[in-house]
C-alpha positions as MATLAB code, in Angstrom:
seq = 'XXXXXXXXXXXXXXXXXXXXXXXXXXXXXXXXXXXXXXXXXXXXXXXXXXXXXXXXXXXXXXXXXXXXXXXXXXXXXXXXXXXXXXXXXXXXXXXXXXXXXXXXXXXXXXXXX';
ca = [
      -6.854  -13.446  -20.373;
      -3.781  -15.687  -19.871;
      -0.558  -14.045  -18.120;
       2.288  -14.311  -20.531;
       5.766  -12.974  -19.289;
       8.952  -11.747  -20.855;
      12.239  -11.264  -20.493;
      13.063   -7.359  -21.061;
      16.076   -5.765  -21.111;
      17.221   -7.086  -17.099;
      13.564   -7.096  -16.041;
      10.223   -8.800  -16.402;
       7.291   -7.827  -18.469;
       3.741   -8.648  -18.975;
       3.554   -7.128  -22.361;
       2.368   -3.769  -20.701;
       4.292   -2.754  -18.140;
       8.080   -3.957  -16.559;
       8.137   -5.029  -12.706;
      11.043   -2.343  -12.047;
       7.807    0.370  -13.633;
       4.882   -1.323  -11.947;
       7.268   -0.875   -8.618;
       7.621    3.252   -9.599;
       4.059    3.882   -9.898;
       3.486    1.898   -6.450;
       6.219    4.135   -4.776;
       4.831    7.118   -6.527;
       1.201    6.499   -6.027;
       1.794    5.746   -1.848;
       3.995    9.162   -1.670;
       1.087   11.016   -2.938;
      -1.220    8.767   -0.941;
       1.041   10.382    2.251;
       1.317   13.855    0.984;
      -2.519   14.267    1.261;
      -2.535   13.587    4.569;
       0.837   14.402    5.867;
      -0.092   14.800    9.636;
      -0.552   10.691    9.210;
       2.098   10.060    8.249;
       6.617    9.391    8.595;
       9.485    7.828    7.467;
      12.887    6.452    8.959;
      16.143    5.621    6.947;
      15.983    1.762    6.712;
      19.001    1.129    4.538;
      21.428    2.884    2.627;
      19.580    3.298   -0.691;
      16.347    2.849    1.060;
      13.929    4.718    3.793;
      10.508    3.801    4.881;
       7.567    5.391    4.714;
       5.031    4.785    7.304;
       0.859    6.328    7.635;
      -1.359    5.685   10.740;
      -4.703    4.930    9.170;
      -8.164    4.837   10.471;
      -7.900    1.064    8.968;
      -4.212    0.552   10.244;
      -0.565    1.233    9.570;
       0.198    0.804    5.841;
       4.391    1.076    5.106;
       6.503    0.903    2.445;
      10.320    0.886    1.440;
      10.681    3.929   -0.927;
      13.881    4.653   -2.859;
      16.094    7.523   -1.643;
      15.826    9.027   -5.528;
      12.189   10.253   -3.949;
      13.088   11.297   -0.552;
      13.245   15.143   -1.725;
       9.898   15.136   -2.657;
       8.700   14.114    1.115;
      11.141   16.261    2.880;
      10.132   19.330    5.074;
       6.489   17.753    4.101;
       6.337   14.684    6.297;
       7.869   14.155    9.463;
      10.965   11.990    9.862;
      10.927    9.279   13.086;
      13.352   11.452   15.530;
      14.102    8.583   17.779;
      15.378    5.396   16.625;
      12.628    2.998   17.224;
      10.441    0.153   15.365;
       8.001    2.004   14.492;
       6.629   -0.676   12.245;
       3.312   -2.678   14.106;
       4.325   -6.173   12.564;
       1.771   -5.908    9.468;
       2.562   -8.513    6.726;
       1.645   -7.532    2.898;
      -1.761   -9.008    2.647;
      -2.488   -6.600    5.449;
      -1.308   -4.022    3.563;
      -3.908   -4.633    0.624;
      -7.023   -5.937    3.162;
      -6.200   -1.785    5.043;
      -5.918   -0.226    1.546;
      -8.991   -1.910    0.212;
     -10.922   -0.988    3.650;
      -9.567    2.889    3.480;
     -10.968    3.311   -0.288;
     -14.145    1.788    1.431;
     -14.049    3.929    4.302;
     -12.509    7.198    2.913;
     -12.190    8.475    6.123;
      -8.540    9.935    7.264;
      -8.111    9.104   10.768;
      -7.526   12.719   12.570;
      -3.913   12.711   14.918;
      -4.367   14.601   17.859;
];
């Protein structure tokens, strides 16, 4: 199958889906990812439209920036970073997907104390 994209509207499109929707169901699909396992997981405000949401993983920290429009559903759920601090442990994306792939492997929650 060859990759043919397109101009649509302001965004881009692979004849399926836009990158602005592809983007929504990642934001939406890692929120519910955190709500199952809320003891896991927190978020800080990162930048004015922005916050980021962070889980502790038995395969390691997975984080993503998550629009404001969805902090409501989080709140009062998952804990919010009290202290201002980097919370984030340096992972780049690719180690994002290698610790996603490994959890859906492992399927194991890591337990906080």
């Amino acid at each position: 199958m060859s990759k043919t994209f397109k101009i649509q509207g302001n965004d881009i499109s692979d004849g399926f889906h836009t990158f602005d929707e592809l983007y929504e169901h990642r934001c939406l699909l890692f929120l519910n990812l955190c709500l199952q396992s809320p003891q896991l997981c927190c978020y800080k405000q990162d930048y004015d439209e922005w916050f980021c949401l962070y889980m502790d993983s038995t395969c390691g920290q997975l984080s993503y920036h998550i629009p404001n429009k969805y902090l409501p559903l989080i709140e009062g759920k998952i804990g919010a970073i009290v202290k201002e601090l980097d919370h984030w442990d340096g992972h780049t994306s690719a180690q994002v997907i290698e610790r996603l792939q490994k959890l859906a492997t492992n399927n194991n929650p890591k337990e906080r104390e």
